[in-house]
N, C-alpha and C positions, 0 to 999 in steps of 0.2 A: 714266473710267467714268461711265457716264450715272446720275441721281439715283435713278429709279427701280429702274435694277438692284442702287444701294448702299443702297436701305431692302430691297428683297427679300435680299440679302445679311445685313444686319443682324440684319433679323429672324429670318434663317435659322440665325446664330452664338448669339441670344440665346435660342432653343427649343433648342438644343443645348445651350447652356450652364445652362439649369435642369433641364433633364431631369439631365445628370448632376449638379446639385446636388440633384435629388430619387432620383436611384437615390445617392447619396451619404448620406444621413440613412436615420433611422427603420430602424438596423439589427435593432432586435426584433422586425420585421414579415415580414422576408426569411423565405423558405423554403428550409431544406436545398437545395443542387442536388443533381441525379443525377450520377453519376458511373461513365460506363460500367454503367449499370442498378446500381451498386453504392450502397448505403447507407454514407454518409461518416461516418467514427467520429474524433474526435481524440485522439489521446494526449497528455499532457502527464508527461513522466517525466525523472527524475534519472540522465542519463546522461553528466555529466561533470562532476566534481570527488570529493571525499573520498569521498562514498556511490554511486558511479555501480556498483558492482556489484548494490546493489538495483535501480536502473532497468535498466540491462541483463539482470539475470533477468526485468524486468516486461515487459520488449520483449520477449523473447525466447519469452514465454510468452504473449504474443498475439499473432505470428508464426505459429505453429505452431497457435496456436487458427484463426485466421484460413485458412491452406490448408486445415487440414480441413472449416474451415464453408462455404467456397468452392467446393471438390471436390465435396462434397457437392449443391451447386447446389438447397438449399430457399430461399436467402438468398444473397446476397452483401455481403462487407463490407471496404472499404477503408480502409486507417489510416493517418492523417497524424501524423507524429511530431512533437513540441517537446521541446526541452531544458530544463528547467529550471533544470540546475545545481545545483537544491538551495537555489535563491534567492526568497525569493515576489516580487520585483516581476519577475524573470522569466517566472514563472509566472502572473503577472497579463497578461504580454506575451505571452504563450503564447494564454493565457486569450482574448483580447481576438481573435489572431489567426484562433484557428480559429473564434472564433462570426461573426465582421464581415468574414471573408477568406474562408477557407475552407469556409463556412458550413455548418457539422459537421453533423447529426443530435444526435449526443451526445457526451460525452469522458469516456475513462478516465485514471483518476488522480484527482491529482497522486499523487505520491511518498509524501510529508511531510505529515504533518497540520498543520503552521505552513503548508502551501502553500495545503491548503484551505481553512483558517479566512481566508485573505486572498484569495481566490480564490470559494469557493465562493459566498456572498453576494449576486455580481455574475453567474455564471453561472444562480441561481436565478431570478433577474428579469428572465433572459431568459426561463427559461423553456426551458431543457436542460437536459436530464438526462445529471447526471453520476454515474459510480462509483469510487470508490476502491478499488485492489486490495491497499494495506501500510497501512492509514489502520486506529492503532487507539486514537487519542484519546479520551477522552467528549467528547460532544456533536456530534460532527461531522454524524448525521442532523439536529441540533437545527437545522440554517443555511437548512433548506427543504426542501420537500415534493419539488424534485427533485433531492435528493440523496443518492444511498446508496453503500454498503459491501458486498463480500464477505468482507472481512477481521475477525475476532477482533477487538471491543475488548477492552483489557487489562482492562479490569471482569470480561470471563468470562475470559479466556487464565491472568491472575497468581493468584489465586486457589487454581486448581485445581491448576499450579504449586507453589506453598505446603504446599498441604496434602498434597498425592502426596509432596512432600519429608520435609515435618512426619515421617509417617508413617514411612515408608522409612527416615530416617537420625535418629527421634528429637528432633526441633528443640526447644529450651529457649528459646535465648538467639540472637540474631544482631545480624551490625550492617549497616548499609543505606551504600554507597555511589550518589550519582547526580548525571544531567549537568544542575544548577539555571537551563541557558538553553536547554534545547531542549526542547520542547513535549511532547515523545514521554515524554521521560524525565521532568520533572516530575507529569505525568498518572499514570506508573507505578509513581513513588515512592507517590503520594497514594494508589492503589489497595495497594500493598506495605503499608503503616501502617495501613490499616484491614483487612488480612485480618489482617495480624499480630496487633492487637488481637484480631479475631474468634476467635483461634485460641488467644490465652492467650502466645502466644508474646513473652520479653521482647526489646526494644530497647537494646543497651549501646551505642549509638552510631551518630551520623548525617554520614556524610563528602560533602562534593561535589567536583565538577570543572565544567568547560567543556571544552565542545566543539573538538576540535583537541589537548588537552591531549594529552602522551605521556608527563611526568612523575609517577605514580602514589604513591611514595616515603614522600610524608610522610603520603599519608591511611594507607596500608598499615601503614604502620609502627605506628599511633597504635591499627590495628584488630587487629595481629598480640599488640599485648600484653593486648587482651579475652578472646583466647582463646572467639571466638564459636563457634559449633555449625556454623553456616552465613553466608553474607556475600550478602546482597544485591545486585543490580546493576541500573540501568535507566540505557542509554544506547544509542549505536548499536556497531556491531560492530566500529570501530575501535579507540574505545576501551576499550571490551570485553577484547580481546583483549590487550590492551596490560597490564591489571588482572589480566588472568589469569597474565601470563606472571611480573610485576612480584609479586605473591600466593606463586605457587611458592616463588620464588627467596627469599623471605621465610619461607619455612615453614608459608604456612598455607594446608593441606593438604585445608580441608574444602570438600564441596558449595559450588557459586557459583550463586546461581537468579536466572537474569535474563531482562527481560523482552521484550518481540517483538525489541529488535535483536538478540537472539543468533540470532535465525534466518536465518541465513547458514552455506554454506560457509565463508564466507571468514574467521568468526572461528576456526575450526578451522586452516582454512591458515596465517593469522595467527600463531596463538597456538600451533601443534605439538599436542605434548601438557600442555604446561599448560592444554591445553583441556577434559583430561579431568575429570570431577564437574560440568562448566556443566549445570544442568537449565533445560528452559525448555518451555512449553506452546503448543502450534501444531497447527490443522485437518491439515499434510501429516506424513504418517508414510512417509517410501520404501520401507520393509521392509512395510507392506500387504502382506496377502495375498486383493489385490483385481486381477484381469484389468486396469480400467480404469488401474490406478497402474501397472500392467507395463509396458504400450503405451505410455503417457505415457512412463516412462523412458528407454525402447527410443527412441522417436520422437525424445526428446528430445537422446539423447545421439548418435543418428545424424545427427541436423540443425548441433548446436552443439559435437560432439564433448566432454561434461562432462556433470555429472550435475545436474538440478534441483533448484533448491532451492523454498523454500513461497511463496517471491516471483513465482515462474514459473509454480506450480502455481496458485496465486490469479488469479494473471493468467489464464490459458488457462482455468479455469471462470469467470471472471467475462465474456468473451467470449462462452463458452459461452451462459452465461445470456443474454447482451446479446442474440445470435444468436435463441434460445426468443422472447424479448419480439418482438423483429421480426417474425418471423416469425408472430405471433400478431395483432400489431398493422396487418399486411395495407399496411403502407404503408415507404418510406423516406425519405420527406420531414414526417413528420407525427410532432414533436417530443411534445406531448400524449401522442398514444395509444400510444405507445413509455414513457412515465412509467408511463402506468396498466396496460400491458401486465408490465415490470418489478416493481413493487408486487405484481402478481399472483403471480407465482413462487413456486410453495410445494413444487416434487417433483423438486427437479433433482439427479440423484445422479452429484456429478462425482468427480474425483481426488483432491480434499482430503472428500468423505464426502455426505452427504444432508447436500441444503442447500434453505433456505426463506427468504425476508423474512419478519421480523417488524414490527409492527405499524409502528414508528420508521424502516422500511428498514436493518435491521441483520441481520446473519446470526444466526441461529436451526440453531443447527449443534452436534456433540459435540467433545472437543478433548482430542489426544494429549498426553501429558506425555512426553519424551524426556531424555534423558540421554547426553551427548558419553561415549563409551568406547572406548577403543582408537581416539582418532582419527574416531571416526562417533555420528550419532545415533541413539540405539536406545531404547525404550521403557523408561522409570521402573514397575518391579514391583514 
């Protein structure tokens, strides 16, 4: 090969070779792609291991958000899915994916409020906006300006819970069981202890577990001989159900009020009817008698042949909403005005009831108290 055609050569390999080491860097800079004129959303959710039936209601209800916002053709939006497992350096993997890969718009999720606290941080300084649709931790808007929630923190959900019980069945005395390594459940003890206080209501007793536990046994036993009013719960719905079932068989017999993870079917399926007395406070009530919660059901249980739970219903309005902001925000690439479009929200009356961002990007909403009977959730009178 003659000299000059191997310096024009070289030179030709070495502009090729920094161009892609310059499209290679500076991933904060990149702009959303298009995608089939579609606005690229990413999911990051819990759909496989111990809790994958909350991520799969979360899929499942922005699936069905998703054909209707589409159908509809004011907006269009495409959703890339991650698994998390339930794991946050998954979730960080997730995380890292859709903003430097697939270069999102925005991402709903995670799961797990342990997923966002490890997660969210690092999507803020990009500079996406993300929402969480089961995230009812404190603090979780506190990680950045673009981060928000359509979900109930437990500061307003337990509370309300408490005192619809208090009332209804009399509360004196109770004792608190919860899970002392999972994020969700330590946040909703700490919230439980201070409505308690607030309420006059005494504490005979403080039991915990870990996450995975199935053995229930020895805290029950220790709670069956207080003889409390009511028993406490804050974990997820595995163990939940496990508490409930283990409680029965034990003799004790009263109200169990626990916090966001009893809101699942599946602790019900789980637990039978030692399910029955679980109270717990959550934005979806399926027995509404609201046109928009009918059609939701109907849609939902013809799509996925089953009935929705509030994991599903959070999800599909928080689409919902994601959909309003875009569509307001007049673009699909433009990260920014998709935030400040969001923030905006203040009249959007979906499935789970009139819903608004408040000032923190937290829902600004009213919130059912229910009570498992006969096998189903039905409104605490």
């Amino acid at each position: 090969m003659k000299q000059g055609m191997m310096k024009k050569l070289t030179a030709g390999l070495m502009a090729v070779s920094m161009a892609v080491m310059i499209g290679g860097c500076g991933g904060t800079d990149k702009a959303p792609a298009k995608s089939s004129g579609a606005a690229k959303m990413g999911v990051i959710s819990y759909l496989t291991g111990a809790g994958a039936a909350y991520g799969e209601s979360i899929r499942q209800g922005l699936e069905l958000a998703r054909d209707e916002i589409n159908a509809k053709g004011k907006v269009k939006i495409e959703l890339v899915f991650e698994d998390s497992k339930g794991e946050k350096n998954e979730a960080i993997n997730a995380a890292n994916k859709l903003i430097h890969k697939d270069n999102v718009l925005a991402i709903m999720g995670p799961t797990l409020s342990s997923e966002m606290f490890a997660i969210g941080p690092m999507v803020n300084q990009e500079g996406v906006p993300i929402m969480g649709t089961s995230l009812t931790v404190e603090g979780i808007t506190e990680i950045g300006d673009y981060v928000f929630r359509n979900s109930l923190p437990e500061s307003a959900a337990i509370p309300q819970s408490i005192k619809r019980a208090k009332a209804k069945y009399n509360l004196k005395k109770v004792a608190i069981m919860y899970s002392d390594n999972n994020d969700l459940a330590v946040s909703g003890y700490k919230t439980i202890q201070q409505t308690l206080k607030e309420e006059g209501i005494e504490v005979l007793g403080v039991e915990t577990f870990a996450d995975k536990n199935t053995d229930f046994s020895a805290q029950l036993t220790k709670i069956a001989t207080l003889k409390p009013d009511a028993v406490m719960v804050a974990g997820l719905y595995q163990e939940a159900a496990l508490i409930l079932k283990k409680a029965r068989e034990l003799g004790i017999n009263v109200p169990v009020v626990g916090n966001n993870g009893f809101n699942s079917p599946q602790l019900i399926k789980s637990a039978g009817a030692a399910a029955d007395g679980a109270v717990v406070a959550s934005p979806w009530f399926p027995g509404k008698d609201d046109p928009k919660v009918k059609k939701f059901i109907a849609d939902y249980k013809a799509k996925y042949n089953k009935e929705p739970d509030q994991f599903a219903a959070q999800a599909y309005d928080a689409l919902q909403i994601m959909a309003i902001a875009l569509e307001k925000s007049g673009s699909n690439t433009d990260r920014k005005k998709l935030r400040e479009q969001l923030a905006a929200v203040k009249d959007y009356d979906g499935v789970t009831g009139k819903f608004a961002f408040d000032a923190k990007r937290n829902p600004a909403m009213d919130v059912n108290v229910l009570v498992v009977k006969d096998g189903k959730f039905t409104e605490l009178k």
